[in-house]
C-alpha positions, 0 to 999 in steps of 0.5 A: 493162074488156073481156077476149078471147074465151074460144071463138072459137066465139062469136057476135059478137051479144051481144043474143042471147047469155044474160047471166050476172052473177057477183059476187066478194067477199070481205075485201080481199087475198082474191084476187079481182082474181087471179082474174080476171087469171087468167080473162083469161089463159085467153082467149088467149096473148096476153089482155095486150097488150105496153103494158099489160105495160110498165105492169104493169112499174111497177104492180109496181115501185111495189107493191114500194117499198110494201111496202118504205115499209110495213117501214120505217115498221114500224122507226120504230115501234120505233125502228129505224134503217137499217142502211147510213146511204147509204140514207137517201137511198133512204128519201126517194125510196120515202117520196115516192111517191104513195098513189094508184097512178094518180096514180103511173102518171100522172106517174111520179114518182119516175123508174122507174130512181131507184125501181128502184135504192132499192128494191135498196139498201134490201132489201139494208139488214140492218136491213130484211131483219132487220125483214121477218123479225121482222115475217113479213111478210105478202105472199107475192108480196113474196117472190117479186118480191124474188127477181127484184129484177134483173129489175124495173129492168131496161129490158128487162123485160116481165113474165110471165104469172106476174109479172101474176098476182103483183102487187097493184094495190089494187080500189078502187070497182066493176071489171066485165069481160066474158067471152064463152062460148058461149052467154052472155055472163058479167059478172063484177063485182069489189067492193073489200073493205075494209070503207070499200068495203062499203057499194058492195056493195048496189048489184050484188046484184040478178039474180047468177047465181053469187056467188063468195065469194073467202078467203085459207086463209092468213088465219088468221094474217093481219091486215086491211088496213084493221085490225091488230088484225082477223083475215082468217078471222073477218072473212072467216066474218062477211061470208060468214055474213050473204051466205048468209043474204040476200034477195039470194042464196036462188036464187044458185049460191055458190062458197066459192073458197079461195085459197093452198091451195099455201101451207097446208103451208108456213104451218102449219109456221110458225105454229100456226093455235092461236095464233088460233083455239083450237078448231082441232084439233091434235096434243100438239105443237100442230101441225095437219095440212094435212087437218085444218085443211081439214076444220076451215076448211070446218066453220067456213064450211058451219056459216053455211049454212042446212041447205036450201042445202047439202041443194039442192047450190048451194054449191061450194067450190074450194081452189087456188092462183090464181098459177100461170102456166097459171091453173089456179085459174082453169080450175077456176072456169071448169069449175065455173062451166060445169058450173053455167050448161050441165050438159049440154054437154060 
């Protein structure tokens, strides 16, 4: 996939331009793939044509019935039934949709206006609102897309810039995207991290420019995708210890990019970080502050790093948040990663 320009000012002769390979990883639902929506949006008003905002529209549709199917199969499990027998109905039309997204988007079945009004109907079932509250339902973006349940089925709706931005469309394999700055050409590589897509991984590590190393702050809290009973944190501090310490990476530029770090107030107040990691700091109560917890999360990270590295100023680390409708995340990875490849330019 090919983004927009982000200076006009670019020469149109690519053979001449510098290339820069910059390589984003991290453990699945990190926010990688946001970042780099985020990045495209910087390359124009309009870095999203109105067709592929219409097919954004399902791609967040289907996302959401997911997640719905997700919480009732959660209910069944505890043996849970729906609250409203109509929805049963409802039930079958979210539970036969297909697991591969495209295939989804292919046929589009089940039809968007049936899809729409199950997942209004269902959401509205006491027992499924009762069952996302119990369960802390992991997906801040399910929240925010359940507070535009009226916009979703709607014929009209095209969605935002910040809609985009909050949707989730599983990495599947190997995504690389284009940007043009002057004066290179940076290729950005997106690599699935769910552990089943690691082992693609090797095969875009030579000649990186910069690794970015992508982390949800709020993941000490969270499972894995792929694993409940794995923790984000750890297994984000795990593939991040054995990456600093590779062959592949001992002349890299390495930004540690936190993400959510809008959310870190909010969770904390919530959920006791304790609950998961004992050698967090904490208060008497058991609460940790917004600052200690970022001095304890970046402690954790930098203690991986070889002393030379962190002594050669090659590690960043950026904290924010990657959904704001001006892509402000992304415009601080932009400055970091110019400040990096052309420290002279203004």
């Amino acid at each position: 996939m090919r983004t927009g320009l982000l200076h006009d000012t670019v020469s149109e002769d690519a053979a001449e331009a510098k290339i820069l390979k910059v390589l984003m990883l991290g453990a699945g639902a990190s926010g990688k793939s946001t970042l780099l929506k985020g990045l495209r949006l910087l390359s124009s008003e309009h870095a999203f044509s109105t067709r592929e905002r219409l097919q954004w529209r399902e791609i967040i549709l289907y996302s959401v019935a997911m997640d719905l199917r997700d919480i009732i199969g959660e209910m069944e499990e505890l043996g849970i039934t729906l609250g409203d027998g109509h929805n049963e109905q409802h039930k079958q039309t979210v539970f036969s949709l297909r697991d591969d997204v495209e295939d989804f988007l292919d046929h589009l079945h089940p039809p968007i206006l049936r899809l729409a009004c199950a997942v209004k109907s269902l959401w509205l079932d006491p027992e499924v609102q009762s069952c996302w509250r119990k369960l802390d339902y992991q997906h801040g973006n399910f929240r925010y897309f359940l507070k535009n349940l009226h916009r979703l089925g709607d014929l009209e709706y095209i969605p935002s810039h910040e809609d985009i931005l909050r949707s989730r469309l599983k990495t599947t394999g190997i995504s690389e995207t284009r940007l043009k700055f002057s004066p290179a050409e940076v290729r950005l590589f997106d690599v699935a991290g769910v552990r089943s897509e690691r082992k693609l991984w090797g095969r875009v590590f030579d000649n990186v420019s910069t690794l970015i190393f992508v982390v949800d702050a709020t993941g000490y809290k969270k499972c894995l995708l792929e694993d409940r009973n794995g923790n984000h944190i750890r297994e984000s501090l795990m593939l991040f210890g054995s990456l600093v310490k590779s062959k592949y990476f001992r002349e890299t530029f390495i930004l540690l990019l936190f993400t959510r770090a809008d959310e870190i107030h909010e969770e904390l107040e919530q959920t006791s970080v304790l609950d998961y990691f004992a050698d967090c700091p904490a208060d008497s109560d058991g609460h940790t502050s917004v600052t200690a917890y970022w001095q304890w999360l970046e402690n954790r990270f930098l203690a991986l790093v070889p002393e030379k590295d962190l002594s050669d100023k090659r590690i960043k680390i950026c904290k924010t948040s990657l959904v704001d409708p001006s892509a402000i995340g992304a415009q601080q990875v932009f400055r970091i990663l110019t400040d990096w490849f052309f420290p002279n330019t203004d």
